[in-house]
Biotite code that builds the C-alpha atoms (Angstrom):
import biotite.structure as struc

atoms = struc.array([
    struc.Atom([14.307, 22.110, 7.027], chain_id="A", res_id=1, res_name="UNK", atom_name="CA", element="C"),
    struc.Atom([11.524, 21.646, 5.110], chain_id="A", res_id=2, res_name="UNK", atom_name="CA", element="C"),
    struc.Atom([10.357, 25.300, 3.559], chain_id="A", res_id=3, res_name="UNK", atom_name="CA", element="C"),
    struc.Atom([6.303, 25.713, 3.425], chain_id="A", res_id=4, res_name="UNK", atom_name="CA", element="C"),
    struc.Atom([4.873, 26.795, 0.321], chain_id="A", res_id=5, res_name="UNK", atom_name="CA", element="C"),
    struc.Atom([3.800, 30.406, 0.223], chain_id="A", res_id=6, res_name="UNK", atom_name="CA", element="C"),
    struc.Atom([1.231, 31.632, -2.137], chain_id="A", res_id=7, res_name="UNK", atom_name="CA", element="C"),
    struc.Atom([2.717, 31.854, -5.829], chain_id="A", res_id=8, res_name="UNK", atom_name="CA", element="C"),
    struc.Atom([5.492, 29.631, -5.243], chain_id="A", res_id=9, res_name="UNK", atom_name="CA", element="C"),
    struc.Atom([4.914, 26.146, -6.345], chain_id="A", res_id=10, res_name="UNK", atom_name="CA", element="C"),
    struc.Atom([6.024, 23.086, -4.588], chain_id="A", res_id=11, res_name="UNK", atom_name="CA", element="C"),
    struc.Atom([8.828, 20.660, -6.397], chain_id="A", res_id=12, res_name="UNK", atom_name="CA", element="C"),
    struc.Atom([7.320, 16.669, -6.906], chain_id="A", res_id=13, res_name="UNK", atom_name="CA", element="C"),
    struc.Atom([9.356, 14.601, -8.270], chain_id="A", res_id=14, res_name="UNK", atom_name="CA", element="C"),
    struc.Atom([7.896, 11.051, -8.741], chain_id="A", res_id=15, res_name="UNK", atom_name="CA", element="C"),
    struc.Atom([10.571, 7.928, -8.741], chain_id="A", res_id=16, res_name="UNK", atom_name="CA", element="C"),
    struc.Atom([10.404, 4.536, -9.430], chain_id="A", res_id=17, res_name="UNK", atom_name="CA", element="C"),
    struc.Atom([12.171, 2.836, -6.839], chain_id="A", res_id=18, res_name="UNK", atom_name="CA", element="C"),
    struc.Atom([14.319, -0.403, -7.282], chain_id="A", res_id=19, res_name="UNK", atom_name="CA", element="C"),
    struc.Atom([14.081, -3.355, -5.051], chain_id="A", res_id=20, res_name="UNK", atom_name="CA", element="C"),
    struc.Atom([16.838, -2.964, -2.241], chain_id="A", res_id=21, res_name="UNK", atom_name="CA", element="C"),
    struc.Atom([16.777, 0.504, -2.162], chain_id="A", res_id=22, res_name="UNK", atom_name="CA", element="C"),
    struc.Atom([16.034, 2.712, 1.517], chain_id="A", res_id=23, res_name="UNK", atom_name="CA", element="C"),
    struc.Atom([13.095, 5.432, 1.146], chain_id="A", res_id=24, res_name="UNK", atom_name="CA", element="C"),
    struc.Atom([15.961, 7.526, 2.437], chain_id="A", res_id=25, res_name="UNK", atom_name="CA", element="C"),
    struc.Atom([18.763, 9.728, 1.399], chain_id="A", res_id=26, res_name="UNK", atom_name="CA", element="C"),
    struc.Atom([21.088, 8.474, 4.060], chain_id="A", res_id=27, res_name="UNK", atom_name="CA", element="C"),
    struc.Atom([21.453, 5.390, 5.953], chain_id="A", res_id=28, res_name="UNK", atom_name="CA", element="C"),
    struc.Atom([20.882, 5.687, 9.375], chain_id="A", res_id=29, res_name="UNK", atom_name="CA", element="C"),
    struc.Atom([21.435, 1.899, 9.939], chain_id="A", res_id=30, res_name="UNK", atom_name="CA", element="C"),
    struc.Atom([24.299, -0.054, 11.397], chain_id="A", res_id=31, res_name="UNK", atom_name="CA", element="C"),
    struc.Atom([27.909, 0.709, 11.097], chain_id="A", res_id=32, res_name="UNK", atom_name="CA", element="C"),
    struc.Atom([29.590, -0.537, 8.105], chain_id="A", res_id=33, res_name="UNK", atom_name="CA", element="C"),
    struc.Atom([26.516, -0.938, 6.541], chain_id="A", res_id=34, res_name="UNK", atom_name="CA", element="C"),
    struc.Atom([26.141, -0.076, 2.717], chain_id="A", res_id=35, res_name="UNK", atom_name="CA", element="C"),
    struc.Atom([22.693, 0.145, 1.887], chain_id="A", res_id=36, res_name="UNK", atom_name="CA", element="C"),
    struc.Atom([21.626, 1.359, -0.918], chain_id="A", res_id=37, res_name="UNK", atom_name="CA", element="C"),
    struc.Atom([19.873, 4.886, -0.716], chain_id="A", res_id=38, res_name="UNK", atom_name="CA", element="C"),
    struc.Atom([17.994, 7.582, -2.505], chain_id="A", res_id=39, res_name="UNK", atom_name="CA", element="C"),
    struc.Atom([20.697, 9.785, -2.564], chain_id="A", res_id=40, res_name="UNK", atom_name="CA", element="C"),
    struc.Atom([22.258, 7.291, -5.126], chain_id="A", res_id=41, res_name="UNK", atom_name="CA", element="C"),
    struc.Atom([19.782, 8.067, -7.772], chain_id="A", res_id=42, res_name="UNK", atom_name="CA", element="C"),
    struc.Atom([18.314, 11.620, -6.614], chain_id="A", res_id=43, res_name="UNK", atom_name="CA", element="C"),
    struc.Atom([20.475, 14.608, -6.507], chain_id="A", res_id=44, res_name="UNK", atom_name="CA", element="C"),
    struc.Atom([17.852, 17.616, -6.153], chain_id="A", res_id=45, res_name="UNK", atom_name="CA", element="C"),
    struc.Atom([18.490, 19.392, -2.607], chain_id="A", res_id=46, res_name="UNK", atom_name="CA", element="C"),
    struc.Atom([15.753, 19.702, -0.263], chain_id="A", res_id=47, res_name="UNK", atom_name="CA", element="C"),
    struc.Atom([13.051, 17.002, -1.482], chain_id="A", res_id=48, res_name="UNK", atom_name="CA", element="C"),
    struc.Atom([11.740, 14.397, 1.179], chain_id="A", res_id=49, res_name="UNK", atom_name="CA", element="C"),
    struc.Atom([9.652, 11.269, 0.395], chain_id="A", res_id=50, res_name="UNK", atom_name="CA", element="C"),
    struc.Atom([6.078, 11.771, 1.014], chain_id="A", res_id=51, res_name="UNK", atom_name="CA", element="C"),
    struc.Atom([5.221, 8.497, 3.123], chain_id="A", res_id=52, res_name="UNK", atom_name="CA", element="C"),
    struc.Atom([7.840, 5.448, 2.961], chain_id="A", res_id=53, res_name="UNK", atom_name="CA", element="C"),
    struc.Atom([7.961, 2.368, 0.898], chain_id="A", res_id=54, res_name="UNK", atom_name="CA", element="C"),
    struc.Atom([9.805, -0.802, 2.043], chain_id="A", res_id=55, res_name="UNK", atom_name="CA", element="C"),
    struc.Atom([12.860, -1.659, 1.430], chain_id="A", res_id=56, res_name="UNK", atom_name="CA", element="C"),
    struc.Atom([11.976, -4.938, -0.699], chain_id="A", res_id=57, res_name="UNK", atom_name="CA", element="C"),
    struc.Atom([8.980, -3.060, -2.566], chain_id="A", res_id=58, res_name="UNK", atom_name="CA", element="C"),
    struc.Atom([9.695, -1.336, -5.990], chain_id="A", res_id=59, res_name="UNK", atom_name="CA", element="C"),
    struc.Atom([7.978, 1.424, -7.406], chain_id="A", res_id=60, res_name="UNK", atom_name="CA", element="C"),
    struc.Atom([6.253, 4.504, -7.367], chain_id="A", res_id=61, res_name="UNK", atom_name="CA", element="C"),
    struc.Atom([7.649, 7.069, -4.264], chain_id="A", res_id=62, res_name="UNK", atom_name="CA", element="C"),
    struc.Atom([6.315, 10.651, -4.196], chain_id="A", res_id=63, res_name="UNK", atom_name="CA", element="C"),
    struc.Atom([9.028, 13.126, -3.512], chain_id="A", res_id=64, res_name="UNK", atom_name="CA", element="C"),
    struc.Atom([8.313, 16.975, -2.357], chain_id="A", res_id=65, res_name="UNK", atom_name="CA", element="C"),
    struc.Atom([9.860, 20.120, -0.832], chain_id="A", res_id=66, res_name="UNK", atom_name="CA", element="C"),
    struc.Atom([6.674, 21.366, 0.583], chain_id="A", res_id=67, res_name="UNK", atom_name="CA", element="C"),
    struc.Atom([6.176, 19.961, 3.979], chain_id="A", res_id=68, res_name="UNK", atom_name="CA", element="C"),
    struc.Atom([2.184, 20.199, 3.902], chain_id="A", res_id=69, res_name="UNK", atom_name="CA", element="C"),
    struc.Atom([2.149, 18.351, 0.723], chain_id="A", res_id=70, res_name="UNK", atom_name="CA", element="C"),
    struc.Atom([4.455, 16.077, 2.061], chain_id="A", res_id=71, res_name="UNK", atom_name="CA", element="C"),
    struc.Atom([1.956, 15.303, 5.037], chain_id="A", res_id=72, res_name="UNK", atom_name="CA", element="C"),
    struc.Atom([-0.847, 14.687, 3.398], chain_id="A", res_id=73, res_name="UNK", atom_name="CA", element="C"),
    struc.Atom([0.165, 12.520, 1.373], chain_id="A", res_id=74, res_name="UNK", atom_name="CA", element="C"),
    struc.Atom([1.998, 10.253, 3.866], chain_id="A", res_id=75, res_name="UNK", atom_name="CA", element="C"),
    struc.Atom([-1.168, 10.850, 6.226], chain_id="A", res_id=76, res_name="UNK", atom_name="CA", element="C"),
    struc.Atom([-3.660, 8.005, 6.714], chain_id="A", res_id=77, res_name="UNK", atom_name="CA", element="C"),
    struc.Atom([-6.393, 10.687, 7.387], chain_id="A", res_id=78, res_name="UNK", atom_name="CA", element="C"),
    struc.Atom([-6.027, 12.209, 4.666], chain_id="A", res_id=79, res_name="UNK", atom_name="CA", element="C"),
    struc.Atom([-7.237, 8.573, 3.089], chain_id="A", res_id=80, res_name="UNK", atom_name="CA", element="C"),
    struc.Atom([-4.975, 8.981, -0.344], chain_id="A", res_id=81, res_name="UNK", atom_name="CA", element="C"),
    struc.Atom([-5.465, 5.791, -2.319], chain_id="A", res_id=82, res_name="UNK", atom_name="CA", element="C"),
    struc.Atom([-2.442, 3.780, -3.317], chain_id="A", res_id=83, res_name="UNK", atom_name="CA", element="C"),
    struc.Atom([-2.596, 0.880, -5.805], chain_id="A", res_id=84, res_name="UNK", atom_name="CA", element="C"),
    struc.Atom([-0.228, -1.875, -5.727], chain_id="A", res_id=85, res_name="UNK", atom_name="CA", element="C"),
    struc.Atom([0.868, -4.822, -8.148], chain_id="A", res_id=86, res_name="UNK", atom_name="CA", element="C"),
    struc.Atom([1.317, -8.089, -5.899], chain_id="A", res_id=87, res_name="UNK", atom_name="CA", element="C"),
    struc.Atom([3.134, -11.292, -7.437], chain_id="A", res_id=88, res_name="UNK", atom_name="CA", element="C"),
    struc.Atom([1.837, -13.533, -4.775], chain_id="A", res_id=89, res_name="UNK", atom_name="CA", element="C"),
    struc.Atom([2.335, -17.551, -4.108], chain_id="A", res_id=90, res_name="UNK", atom_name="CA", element="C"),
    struc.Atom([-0.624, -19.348, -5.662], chain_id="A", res_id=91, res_name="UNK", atom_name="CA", element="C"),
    struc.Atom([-3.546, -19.000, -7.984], chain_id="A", res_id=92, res_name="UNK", atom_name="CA", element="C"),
    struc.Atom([-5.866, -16.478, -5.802], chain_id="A", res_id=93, res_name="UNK", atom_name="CA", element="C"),
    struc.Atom([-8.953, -17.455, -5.374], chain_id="A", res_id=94, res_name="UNK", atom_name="CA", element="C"),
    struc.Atom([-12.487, -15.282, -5.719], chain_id="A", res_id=95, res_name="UNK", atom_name="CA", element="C"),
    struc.Atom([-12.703, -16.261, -1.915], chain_id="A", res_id=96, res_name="UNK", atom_name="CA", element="C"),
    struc.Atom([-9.295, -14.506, -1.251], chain_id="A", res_id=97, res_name="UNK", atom_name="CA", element="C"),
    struc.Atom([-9.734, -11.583, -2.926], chain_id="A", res_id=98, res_name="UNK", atom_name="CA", element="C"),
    struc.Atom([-13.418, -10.927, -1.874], chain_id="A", res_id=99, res_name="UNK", atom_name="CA", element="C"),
    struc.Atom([-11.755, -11.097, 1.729], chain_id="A", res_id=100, res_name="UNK", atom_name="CA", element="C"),
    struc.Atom([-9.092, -8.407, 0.760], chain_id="A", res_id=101, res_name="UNK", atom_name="CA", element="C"),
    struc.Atom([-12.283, -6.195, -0.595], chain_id="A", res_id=102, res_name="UNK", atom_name="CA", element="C"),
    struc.Atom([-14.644, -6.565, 2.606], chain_id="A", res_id=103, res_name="UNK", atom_name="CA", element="C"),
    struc.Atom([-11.072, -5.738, 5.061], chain_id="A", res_id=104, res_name="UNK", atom_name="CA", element="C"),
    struc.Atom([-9.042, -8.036, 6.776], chain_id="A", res_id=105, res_name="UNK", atom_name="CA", element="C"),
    struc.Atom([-8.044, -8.735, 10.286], chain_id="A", res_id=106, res_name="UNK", atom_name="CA", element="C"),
    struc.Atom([-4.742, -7.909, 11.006], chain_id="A", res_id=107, res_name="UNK", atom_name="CA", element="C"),
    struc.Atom([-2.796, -7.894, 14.623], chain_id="A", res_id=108, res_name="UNK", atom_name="CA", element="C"),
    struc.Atom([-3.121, -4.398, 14.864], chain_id="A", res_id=109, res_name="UNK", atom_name="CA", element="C"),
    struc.Atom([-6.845, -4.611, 13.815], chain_id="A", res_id=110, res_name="UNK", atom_name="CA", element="C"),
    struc.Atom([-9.438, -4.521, 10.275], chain_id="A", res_id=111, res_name="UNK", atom_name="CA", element="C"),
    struc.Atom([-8.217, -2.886, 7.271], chain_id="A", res_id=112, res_name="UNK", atom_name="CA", element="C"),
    struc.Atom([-10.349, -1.013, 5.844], chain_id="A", res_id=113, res_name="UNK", atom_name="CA", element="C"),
    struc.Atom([-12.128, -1.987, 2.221], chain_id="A", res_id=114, res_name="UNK", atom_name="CA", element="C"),
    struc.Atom([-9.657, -2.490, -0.126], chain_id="A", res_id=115, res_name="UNK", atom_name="CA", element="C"),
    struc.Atom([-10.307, -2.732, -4.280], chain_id="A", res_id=116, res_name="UNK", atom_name="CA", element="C"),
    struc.Atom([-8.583, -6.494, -5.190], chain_id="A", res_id=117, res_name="UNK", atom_name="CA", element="C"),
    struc.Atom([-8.715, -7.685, -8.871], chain_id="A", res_id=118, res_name="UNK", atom_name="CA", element="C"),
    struc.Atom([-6.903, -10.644, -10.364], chain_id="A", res_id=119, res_name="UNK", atom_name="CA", element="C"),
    struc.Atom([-5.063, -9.070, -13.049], chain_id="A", res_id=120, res_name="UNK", atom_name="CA", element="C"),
    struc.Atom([-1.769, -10.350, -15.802], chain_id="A", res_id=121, res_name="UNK", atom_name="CA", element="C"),
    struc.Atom([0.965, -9.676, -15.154], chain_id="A", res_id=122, res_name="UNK", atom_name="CA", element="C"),
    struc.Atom([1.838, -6.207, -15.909], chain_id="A", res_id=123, res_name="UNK", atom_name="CA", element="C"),
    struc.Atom([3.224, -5.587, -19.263], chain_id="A", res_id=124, res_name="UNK", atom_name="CA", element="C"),
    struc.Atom([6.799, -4.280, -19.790], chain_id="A", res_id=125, res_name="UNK", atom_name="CA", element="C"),
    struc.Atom([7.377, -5.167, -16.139], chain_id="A", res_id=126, res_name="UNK", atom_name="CA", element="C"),
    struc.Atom([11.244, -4.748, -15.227], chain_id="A", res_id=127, res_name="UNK", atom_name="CA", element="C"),
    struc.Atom([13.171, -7.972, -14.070], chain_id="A", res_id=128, res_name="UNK", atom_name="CA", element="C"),
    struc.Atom([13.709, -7.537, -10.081], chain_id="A", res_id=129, res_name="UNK", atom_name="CA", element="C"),
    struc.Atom([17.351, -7.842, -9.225], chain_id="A", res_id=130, res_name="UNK", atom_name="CA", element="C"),
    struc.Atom([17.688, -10.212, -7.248], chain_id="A", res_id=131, res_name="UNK", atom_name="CA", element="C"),
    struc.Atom([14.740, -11.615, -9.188], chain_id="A", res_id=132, res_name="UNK", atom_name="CA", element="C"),
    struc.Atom([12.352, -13.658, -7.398], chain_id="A", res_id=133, res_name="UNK", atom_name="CA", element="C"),
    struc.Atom([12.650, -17.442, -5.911], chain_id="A", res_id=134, res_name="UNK", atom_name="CA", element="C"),
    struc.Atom([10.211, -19.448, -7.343], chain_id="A", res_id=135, res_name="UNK", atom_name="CA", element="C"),
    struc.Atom([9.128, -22.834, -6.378], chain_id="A", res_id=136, res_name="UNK", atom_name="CA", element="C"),
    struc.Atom([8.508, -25.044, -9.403], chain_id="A", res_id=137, res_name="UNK", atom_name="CA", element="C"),
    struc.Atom([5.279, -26.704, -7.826], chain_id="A", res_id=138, res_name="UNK", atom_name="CA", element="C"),
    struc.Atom([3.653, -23.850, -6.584], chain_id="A", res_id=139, res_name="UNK", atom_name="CA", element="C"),
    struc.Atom([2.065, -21.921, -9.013], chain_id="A", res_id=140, res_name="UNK", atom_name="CA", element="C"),
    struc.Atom([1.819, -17.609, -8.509], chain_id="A", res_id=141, res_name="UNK", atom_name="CA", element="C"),
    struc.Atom([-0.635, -15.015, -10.111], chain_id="A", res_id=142, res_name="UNK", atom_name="CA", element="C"),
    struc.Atom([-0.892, -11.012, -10.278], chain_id="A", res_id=143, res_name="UNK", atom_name="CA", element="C"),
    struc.Atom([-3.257, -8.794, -8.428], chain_id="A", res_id=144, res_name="UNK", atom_name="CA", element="C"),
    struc.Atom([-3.771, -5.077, -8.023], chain_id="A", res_id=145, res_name="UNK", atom_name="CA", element="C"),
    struc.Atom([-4.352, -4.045, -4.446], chain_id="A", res_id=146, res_name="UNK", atom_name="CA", element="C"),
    struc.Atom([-5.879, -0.546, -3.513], chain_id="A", res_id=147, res_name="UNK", atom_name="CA", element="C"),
    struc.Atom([-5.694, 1.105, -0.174], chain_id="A", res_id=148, res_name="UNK", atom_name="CA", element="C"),
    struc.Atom([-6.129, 3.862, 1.367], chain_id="A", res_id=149, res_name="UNK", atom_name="CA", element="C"),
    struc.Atom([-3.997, 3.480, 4.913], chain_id="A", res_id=150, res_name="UNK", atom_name="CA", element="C"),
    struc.Atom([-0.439, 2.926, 5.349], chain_id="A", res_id=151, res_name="UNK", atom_name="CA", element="C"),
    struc.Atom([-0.014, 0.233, 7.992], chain_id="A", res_id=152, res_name="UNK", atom_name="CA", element="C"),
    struc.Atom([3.528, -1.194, 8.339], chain_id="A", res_id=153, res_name="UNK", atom_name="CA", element="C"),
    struc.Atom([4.200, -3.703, 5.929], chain_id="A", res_id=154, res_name="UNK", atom_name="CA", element="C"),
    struc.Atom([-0.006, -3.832, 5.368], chain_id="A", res_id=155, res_name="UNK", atom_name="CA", element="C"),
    struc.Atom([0.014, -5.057, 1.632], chain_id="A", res_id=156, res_name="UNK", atom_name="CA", element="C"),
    struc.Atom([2.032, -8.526, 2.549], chain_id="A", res_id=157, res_name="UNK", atom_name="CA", element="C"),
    struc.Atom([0.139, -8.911, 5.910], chain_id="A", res_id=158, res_name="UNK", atom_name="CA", element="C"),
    struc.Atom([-3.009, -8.412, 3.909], chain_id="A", res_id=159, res_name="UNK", atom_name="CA", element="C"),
    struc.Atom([-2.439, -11.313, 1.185], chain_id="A", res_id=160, res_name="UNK", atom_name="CA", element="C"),
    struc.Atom([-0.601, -13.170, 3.747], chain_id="A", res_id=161, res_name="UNK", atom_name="CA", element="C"),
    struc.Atom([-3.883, -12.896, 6.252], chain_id="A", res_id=162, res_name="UNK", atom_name="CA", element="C"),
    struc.Atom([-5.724, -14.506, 3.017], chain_id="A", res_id=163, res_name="UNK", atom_name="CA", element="C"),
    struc.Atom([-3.339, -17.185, 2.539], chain_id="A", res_id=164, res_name="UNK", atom_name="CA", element="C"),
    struc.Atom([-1.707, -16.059, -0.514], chain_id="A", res_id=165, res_name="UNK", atom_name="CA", element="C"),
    struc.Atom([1.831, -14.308, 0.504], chain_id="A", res_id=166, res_name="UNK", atom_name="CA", element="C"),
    struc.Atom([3.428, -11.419, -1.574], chain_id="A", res_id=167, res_name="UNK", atom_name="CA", element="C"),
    struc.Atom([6.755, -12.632, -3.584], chain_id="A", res_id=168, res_name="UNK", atom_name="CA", element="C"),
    struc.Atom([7.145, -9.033, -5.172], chain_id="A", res_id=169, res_name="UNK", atom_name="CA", element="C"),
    struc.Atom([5.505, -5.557, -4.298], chain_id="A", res_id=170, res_name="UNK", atom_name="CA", element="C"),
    struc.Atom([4.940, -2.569, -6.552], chain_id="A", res_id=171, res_name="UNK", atom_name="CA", element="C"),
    struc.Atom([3.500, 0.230, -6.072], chain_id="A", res_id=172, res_name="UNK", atom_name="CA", element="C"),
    struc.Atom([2.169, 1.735, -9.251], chain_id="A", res_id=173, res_name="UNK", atom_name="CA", element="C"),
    struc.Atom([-0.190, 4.923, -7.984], chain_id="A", res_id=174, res_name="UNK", atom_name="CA", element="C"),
    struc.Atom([-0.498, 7.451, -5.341], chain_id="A", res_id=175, res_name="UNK", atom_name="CA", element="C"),
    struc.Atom([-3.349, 9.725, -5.835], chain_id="A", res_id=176, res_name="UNK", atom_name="CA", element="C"),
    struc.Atom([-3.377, 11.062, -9.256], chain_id="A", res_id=177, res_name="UNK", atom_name="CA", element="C"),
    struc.Atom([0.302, 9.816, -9.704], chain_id="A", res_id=178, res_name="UNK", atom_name="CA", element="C"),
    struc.Atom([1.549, 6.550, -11.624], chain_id="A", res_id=179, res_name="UNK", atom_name="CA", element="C"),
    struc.Atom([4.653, 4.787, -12.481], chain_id="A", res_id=180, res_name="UNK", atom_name="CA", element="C"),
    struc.Atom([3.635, 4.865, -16.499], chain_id="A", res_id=181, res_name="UNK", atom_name="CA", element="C"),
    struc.Atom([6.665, 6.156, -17.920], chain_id="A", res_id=182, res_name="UNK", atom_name="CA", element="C"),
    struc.Atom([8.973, 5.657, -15.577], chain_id="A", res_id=183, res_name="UNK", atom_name="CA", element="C"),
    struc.Atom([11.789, 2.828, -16.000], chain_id="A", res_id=184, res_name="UNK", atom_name="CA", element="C"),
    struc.Atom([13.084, 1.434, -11.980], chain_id="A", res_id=185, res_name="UNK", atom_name="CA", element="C"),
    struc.Atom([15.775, 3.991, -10.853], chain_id="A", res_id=186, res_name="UNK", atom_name="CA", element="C"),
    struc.Atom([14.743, 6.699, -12.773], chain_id="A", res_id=187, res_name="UNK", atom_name="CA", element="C"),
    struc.Atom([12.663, 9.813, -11.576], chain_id="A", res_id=188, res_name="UNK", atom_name="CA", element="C"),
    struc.Atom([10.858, 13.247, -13.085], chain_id="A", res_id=189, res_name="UNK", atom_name="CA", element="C"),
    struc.Atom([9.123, 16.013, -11.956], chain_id="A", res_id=190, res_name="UNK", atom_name="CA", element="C"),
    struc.Atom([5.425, 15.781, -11.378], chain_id="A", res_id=191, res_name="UNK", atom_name="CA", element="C"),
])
């Protein structure tokens, strides 16, 4: 169970770059046999949950807390928390594209809401992704950073997808206040 903060007491965060191929989970809940990787393989601090979830083949930045109410809020789409994103995606975008991703896209499930897009390089001291990514040698791919503040399924890729420019890697560098800078992939520390 999750405990609830009382007054005085201060809530545990640990912040954790995650690998690709990884489950936002401590324990795999999927099919029998299966052997998933988890978070319990790189986190052992009892009683912290992920705050919100991050997809199996996205990497980075996953907010971890024992306070419940933090934990909420965070993973809310009320609460409108802002979460950037790195996205390697197929192709050269193009001003059209990404002044589509800023003005909200239409999705099956309805418009996103405004979302910050700006081309950007590619991010320096970026670890390799393992598997790394397939690239095809006649299609050239660029860098963009992608903020939000909703959590729809899968919403980053159906976003740059929607504007014809699909996601080959995901990374989620910030949450809030929080940011990967100083965190290598697999490793974690306390807020």
């Amino acid at each position: 169970m999750r405990k609830k903060t009382g007054s005085g007491a201060r809530p545990r965060v640990i912040l954790f770059n995650k690998p690709f191929d990884v489950l936002s989970q401590f324990t795999d809940k999927g099919t029998e046999g299966s052997a998933r990787r988890t978070l319990s393989e790189f986190i052992d601090v009892p009683g912290v949950y992920a705050a919100g979830r991050l997809d199996r083949d996205s990497e980075g930045l996953l907010v971890l807390t024992d306070d419940g109410r933090l934990q909420a809020r965070i993973a809310d789409p009320k609460a409108k928390t802002s979460k950037t994103y790195w996205v390697q995606v197929e192709g050269e975008i193009t001003d059209e594209a990404l002044e589509q991703l800023r003005r909200g896209v239409m999705l099956k499930d309805g418009m996103t809401r405004p979302a910050q897009a700006e081309r950007i390089e590619e991010p320096a001291g970026l670890w390799p992704r393992v598997p790394p990514v397939r690239f095809r040698k006649s299609v050239p791919d660029g860098w963009i950073a992608l903020t939000i503040t909703e959590g729809r399924n899968r919403q980053v890729r159906r976003m740059t997808a929607a504007v014809g420019f699909p996601t080959l890697r995901l990374i989620r560098y910030r949450i809030g206040d929080w940011t990967l800078d100083g965190l290598d992939s697999g490793t974690w520390r306390d807020a």
